[in-house]
C-alpha positions as CSV (number, residue, x, y, z in Angstrom):
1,X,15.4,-14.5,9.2
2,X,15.1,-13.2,5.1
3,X,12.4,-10.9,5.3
4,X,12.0,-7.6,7.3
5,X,7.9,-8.0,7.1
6,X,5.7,-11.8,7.1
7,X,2.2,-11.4,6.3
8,X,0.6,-14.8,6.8
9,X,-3.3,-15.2,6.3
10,X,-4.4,-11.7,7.4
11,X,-8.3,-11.4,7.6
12,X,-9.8,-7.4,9.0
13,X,-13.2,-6.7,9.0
14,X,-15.7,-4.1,10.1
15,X,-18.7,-5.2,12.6
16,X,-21.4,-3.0,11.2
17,X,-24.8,-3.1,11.9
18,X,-25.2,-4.4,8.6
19,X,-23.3,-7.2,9.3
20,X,-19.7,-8.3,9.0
21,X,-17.8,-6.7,6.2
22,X,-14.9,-8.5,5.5
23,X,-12.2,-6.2,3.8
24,X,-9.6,-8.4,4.1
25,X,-9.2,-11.8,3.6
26,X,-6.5,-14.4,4.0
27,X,-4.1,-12.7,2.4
28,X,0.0,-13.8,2.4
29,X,3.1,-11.5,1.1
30,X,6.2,-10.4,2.6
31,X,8.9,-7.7,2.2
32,X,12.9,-8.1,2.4
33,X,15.2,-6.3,4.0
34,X,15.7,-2.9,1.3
35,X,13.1,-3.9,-1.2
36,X,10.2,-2.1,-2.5
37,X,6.9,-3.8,-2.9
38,X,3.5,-2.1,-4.5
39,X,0.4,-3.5,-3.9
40,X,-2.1,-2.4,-6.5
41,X,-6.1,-2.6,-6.6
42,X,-9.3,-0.4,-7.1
43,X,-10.8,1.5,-4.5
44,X,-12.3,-0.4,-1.9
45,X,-10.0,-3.6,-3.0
46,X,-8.5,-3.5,0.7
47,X,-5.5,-1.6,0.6
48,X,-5.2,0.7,2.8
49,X,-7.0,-1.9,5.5
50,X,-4.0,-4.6,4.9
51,X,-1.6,-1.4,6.2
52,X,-3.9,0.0,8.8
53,X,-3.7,-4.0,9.9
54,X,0.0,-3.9,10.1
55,X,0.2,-1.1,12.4
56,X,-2.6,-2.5,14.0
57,X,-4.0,1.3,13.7
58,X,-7.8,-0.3,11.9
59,X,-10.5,2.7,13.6
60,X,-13.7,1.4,15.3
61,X,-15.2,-1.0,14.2
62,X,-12.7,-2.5,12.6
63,X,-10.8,-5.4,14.0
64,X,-7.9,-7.9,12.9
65,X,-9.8,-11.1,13.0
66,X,-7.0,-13.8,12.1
67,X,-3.9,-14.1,10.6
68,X,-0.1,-13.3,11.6
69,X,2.2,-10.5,11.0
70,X,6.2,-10.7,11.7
71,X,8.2,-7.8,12.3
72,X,12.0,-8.9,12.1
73,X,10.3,-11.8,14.2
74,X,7.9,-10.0,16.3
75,X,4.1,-10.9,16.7
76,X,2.3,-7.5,15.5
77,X,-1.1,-8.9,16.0
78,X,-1.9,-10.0,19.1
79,X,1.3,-7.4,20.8
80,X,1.3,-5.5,23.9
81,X,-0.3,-1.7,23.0
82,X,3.1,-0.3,24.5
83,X,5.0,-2.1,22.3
84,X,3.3,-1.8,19.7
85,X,4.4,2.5,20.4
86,X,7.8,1.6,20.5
87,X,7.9,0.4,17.3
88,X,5.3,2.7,15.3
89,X,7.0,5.6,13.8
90,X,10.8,4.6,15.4
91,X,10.6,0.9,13.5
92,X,7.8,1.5,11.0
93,X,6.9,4.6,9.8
94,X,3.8,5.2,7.8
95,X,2.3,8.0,5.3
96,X,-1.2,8.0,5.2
97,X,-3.6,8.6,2.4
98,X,-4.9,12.5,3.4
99,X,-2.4,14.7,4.6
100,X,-4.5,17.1,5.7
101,X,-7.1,14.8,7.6
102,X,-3.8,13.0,8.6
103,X,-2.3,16.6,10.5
104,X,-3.5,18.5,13.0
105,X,-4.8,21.5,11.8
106,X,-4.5,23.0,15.5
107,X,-0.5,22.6,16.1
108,X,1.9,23.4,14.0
109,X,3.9,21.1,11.0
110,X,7.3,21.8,13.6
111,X,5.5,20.8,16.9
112,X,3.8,17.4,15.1
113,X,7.5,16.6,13.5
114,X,9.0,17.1,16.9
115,X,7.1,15.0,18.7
116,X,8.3,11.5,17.5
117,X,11.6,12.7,17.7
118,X,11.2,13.7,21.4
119,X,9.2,10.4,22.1
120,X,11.9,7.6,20.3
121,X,15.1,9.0,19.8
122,X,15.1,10.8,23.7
123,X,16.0,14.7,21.7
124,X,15.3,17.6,23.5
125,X,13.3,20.5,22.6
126,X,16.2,22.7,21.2
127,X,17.8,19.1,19.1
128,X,14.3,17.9,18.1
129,X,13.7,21.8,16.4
130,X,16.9,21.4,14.8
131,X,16.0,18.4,13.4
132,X,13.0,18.8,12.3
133,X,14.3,21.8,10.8
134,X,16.5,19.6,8.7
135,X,13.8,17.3,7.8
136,X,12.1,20.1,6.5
137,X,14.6,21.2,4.3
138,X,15.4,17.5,3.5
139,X,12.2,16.5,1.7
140,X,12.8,20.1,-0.6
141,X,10.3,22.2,1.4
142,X,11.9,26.0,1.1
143,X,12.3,27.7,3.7
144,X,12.4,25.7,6.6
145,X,12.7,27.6,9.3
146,X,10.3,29.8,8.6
147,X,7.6,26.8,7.5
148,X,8.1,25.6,10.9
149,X,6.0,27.7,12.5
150,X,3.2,27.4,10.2
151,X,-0.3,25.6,10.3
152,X,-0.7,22.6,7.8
153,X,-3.8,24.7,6.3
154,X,-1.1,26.9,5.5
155,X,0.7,24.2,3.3
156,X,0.1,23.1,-0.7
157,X,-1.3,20.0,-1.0
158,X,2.2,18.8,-2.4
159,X,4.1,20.2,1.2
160,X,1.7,19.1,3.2
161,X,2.6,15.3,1.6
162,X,6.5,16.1,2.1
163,X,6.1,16.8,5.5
164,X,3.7,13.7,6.0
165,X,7.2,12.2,3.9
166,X,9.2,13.8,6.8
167,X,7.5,13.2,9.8
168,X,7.3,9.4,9.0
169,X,11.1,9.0,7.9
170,X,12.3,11.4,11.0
171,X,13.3,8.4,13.0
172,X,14.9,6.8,10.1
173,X,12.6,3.8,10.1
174,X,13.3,0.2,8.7
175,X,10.1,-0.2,6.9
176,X,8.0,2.6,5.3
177,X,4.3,2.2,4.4
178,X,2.9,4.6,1.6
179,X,0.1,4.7,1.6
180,X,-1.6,6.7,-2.0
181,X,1.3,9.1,-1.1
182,X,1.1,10.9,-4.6
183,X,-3.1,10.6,-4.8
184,X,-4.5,14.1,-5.3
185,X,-1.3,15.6,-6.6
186,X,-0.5,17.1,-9.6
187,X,1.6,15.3,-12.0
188,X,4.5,17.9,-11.4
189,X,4.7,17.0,-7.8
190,X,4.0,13.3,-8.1
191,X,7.6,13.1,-10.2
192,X,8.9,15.3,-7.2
193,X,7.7,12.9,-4.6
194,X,8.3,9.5,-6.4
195,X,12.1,11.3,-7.0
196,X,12.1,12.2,-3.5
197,X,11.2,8.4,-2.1
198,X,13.9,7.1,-4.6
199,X,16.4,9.8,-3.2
200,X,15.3,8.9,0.6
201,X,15.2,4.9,0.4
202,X,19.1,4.8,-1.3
203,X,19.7,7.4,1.4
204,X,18.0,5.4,4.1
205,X,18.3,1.8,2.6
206,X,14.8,1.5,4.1
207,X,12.0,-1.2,2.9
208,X,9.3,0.2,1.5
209,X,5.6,-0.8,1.0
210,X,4.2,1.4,-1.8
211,X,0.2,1.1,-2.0
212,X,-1.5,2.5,-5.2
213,X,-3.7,2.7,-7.5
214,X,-1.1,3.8,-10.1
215,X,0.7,1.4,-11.9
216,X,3.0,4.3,-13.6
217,X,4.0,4.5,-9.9
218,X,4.5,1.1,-9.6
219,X,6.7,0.3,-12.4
220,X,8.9,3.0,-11.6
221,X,9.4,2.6,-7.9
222,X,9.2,-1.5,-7.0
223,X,10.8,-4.6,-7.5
224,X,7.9,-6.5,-6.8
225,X,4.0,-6.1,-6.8
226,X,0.9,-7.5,-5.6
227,X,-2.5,-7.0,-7.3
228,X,-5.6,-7.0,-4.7
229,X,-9.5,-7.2,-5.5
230,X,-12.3,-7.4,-3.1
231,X,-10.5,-8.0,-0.1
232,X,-8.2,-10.7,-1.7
233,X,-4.6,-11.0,-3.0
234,X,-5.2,-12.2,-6.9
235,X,-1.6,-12.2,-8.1
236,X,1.7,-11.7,-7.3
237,X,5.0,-11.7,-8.4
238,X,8.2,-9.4,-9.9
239,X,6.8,-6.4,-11.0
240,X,8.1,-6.8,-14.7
241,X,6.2,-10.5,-14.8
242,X,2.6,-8.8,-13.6
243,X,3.4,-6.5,-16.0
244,X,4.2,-8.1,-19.1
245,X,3.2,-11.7,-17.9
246,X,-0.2,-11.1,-16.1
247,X,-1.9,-14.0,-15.3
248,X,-5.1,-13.4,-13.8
249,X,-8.2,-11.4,-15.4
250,X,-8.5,-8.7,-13.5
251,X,-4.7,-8.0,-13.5
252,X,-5.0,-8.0,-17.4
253,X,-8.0,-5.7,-16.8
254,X,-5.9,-2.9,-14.7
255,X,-3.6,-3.0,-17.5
256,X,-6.1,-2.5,-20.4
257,X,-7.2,0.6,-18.8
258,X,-4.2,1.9,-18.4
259,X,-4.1,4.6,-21.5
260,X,-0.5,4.3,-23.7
261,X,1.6,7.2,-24.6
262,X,4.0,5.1,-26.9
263,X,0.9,3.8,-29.1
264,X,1.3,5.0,-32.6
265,X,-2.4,4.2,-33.2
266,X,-5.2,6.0,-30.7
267,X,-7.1,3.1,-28.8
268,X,-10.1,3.6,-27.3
269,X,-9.4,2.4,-22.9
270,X,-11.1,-1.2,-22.6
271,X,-13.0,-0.3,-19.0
272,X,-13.6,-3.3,-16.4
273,X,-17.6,-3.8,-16.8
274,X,-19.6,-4.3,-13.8
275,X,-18.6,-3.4,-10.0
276,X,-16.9,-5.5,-7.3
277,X,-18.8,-7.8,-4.8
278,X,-20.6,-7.0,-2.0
279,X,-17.9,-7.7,1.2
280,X,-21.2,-8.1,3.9
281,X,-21.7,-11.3,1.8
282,X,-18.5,-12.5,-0.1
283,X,-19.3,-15.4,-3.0
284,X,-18.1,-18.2,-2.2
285,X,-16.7,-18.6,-5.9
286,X,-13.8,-16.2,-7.2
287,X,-15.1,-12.7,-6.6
288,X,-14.0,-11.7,-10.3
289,X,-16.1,-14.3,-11.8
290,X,-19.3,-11.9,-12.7
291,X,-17.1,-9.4,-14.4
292,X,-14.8,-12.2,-15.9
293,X,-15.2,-13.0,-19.6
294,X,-13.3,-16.3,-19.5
295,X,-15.4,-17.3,-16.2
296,X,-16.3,-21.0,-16.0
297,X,-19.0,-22.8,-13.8
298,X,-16.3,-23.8,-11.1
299,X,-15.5,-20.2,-11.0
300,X,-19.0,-19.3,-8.9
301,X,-18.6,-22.3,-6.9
302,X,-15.5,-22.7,-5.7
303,X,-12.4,-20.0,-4.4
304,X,-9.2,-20.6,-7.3
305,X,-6.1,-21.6,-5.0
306,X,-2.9,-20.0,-6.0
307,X,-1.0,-21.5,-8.7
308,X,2.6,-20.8,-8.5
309,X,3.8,-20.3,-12.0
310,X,7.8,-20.0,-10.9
311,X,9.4,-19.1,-7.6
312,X,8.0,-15.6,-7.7
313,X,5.1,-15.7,-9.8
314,X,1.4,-16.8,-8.5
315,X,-1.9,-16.1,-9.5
316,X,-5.2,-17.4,-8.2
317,X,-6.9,-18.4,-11.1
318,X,-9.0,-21.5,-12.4
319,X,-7.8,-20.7,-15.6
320,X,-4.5,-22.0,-14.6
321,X,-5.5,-25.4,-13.8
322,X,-4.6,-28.3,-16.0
323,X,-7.8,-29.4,-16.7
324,X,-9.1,-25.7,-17.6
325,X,-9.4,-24.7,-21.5
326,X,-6.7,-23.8,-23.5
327,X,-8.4,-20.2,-24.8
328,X,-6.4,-17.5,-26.1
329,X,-6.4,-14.6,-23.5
330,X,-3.8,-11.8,-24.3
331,X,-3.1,-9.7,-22.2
């Protein structure tokens, strides 16, 4: 086995009364064992569905409607809702997007960090306290004890994400999800929490899926990264190659809009026109191709296939067929 995580053809939609909406679609990536992986996109691109879909954690009326995922070997989809227990939180650990829609504002931070310590690793009362209590102090909240006994309303923004940080590390698991864990925050804390990951995963030598819509966060924090738009995986690869190599439109789009400090000449941010596709009817072409300005008539009829560039490098992309024009495209 050399990967901790498969992800083979994974579709998710939501039965609305719309109509199908169909988030996700066919996508494919895996993670090894101790690597970081970012999977990058605009809102509503589908990633925070792909890691709800993992955990197998998608709220009504969502559904996993095809696809595989292996844990270390082990069916996710289609397994047992008991299993499925024994693994969330103790195997794979997740922090969502909203840490305050994420806690219970009813119970206390030291009550909801004690409970998956009581549930998987079999602590009592007084050991899962003391734990927790180191947790606390672990991810650089001061004061633990005393924070222990507080309500999350009672918690920053910023603590509220460390303890999110804490309670999904507290039973040291072998694959973390992040989910937009530095969205909302203030640059100061961002660097304190990207520092703090860092700090945790050497700690931890745990795999780590890092979903964003901040490349700066990206960069800094994985190996490898996946760009996603409307519902689909468009490239993928190491992160410097997306980076410096990208290969598909949109990718060079993300990039464009991304504003440079090192620039010795002010540029004005080159904006993506137009909006993404509606998901209750997908196109059947490449869903880029309205806002693409290297789109060719194949492009509205027909879905690119991915083209693997190298090894580790694939985009899906007509422009990277033989017979498509040779046009000069930048970055």
């Amino acid at each position: 086995m050399n990967n901790m995580l498969e992800v083979k053809n994974l579709s998710a939609s939501f039965f609305t009364q719309l109509g199908e909406v169909k988030a996700v679609r066919e996508i494919n990536f895996y993670v090894g064992f101790g690597e970081t992986i970012g999977i990058v996109g605009e809102s509503g691109s589908g990633k925070s569905v792909t890691s709800l879909s993992i955990m197998n954690l998608l709220p009504f009326p969502g559904k996993v409607v095809g696809g595989s995922v292996l844990f270390e070997g082990l069916e996710l989809v289609d397994a047992p809702e008991k299993k499925l227990r024994q693994i969330r939180g103790k195997d794979i650990g997740m922090i969502f997007q909203d840490p305050m829609t994420s806690l219970n504002p009813v119970y206390t931070v030291g009550n909801q960090l004690m409970e998956p310590l009581c549930r998987h690793q079999r602590l009592n009362r007084k050991e899962a306290r003391q734990k927790a209590v180191e947790l606390l102090s672990l991810v650089g909240i001061p004061s633990p004890e005393k924070r222990f006994g507080q309500y999350p309303h009672e918690f920053s923004g910023g603590m509220r994400q460390r303890v999110m940080i804490a309670m999904a590390l507290s039973c040291r698991p072998k694959l973390l999800i992040a989910d937009e864990p530095t969205s909302a925050l203030d640059v100061t804390i961002q660097a304190q929490i990207i520092e703090l990951m860092q700090d945790l995963k050497e700690r931890l030598n745990s795999s780590i899926i890092l979903i964003t819509h901040d490349l700066g966060v990206i960069a800094q924090l994985c190996s490898r990264t996946a760009v996603m738009y409307a519902g689909l995986m468009v490239e993928q690869g190491t992160t410097r190659e997306v980076f410096h190599n990208p290969k598909h439109p949109y990718t060079r789009g993300l990039l464009k809009s991304v504003p440079n400090i090192n620039a010795q000449h002010k540029k004005r941010l080159v904006p993506i026109d137009g909006r993404p596709p509606d998901l209750l009817n997908p196109p059947a072409g490449c869903p880029f191709c309205p806002r693409c300005a290297y789109a060719m008539q194949i492009c509205a009829e027909s879905q690119p296939p991915f083209t693997w560039l190298d090894a580790r490098h694939a985009a899906a992309c007509w422009l990277l067929h033989p017979g498509a024009p040779q046009v000069e495209r930048g970055r």
